[in-house]
N, C-alpha and C positions, 0 to 999 in steps of 0.2 A: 636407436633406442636399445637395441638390444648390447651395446657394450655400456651402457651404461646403468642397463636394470641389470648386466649379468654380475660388475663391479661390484652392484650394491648388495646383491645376492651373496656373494661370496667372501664378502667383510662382513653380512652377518652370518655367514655359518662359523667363522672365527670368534665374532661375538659370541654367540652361540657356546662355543667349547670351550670356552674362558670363564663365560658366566656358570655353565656345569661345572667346575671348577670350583668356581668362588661358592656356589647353592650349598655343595657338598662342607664345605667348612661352616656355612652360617645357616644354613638352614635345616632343618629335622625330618626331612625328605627322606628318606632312605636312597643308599647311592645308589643303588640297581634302578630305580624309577627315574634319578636325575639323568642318570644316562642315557636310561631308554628315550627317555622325551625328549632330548638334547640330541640325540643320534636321528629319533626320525625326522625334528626340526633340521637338521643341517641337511640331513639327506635330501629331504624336500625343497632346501634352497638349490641345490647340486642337480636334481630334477629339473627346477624352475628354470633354471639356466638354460638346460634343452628345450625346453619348451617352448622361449619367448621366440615369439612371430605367431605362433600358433592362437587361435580363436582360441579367447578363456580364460591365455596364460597370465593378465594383466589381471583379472577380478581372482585368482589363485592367487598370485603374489599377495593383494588387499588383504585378503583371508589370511595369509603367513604374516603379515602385521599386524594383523587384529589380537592373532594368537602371541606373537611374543609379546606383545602390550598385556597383553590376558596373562602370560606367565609371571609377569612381577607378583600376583597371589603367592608365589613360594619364594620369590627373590624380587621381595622391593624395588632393587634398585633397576631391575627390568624393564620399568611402568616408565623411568626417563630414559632408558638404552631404548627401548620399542619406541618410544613418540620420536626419539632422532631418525630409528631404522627407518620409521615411517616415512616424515618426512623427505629424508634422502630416496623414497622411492617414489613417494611423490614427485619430486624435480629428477629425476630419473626416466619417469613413464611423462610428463609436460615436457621434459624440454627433448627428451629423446624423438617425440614424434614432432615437434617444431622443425628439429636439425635433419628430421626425414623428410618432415615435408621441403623444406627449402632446398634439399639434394631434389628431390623431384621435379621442382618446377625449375632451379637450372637445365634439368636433366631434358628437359622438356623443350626449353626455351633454345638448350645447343642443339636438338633434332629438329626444329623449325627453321 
């Protein structure tokens, strides 16, 4: 689970700095704000990364989706980049702990 929520982490912190990017041309944000929000969002995926295994870190990441969904308020096109991020972390955190469990019960099955 955790290489494939940390994948998804880390394609959005590049989202992330693309989209400050694109905010800063089409939106009337002021750039020191786009950045700051886009630096502590990336920061936080870069956190999350260390985090997963740890109790929490799976309803943290939920909350980092909620908010880049939440960010399309200044960059529209956000509200469809966030429902993919989502997604992708969705079948990220379902199938990551599937492909855990099934190493465990092999795992289980060769020490019997």
């Amino acid at each position: 689970m955790r290489t494939l929520c940390s994948s998804t982490l880390i394609g959005e912190a590049l989202l992330i700095m693309f989209a400050g990017l694109v905010a800063m041309r089409l939106s009337d944000v002021p750039a020191g704000t786009i950045w700051a929000v886009s630096g502590v969002a990336m920061l936080l995926c870069v956190l999350l990364c260390g985090m997963l295994g740890r109790p929490g870190a799976v309803a943290v990441g939920w909350a980092l989706q909620i908010g880049l969904i939440a960010s399309g308020l200044v960059l529209p096109t956000m509200y469809g980049l966030g429902a993919v991020f989502a997604a992708l972390w969705w079948c990220s955190v379902h199938y990551g702990r599937r492909i855990d469990e099934i190493k465990a019960a092999r795992a289980a099955a060769a020490a019997a």
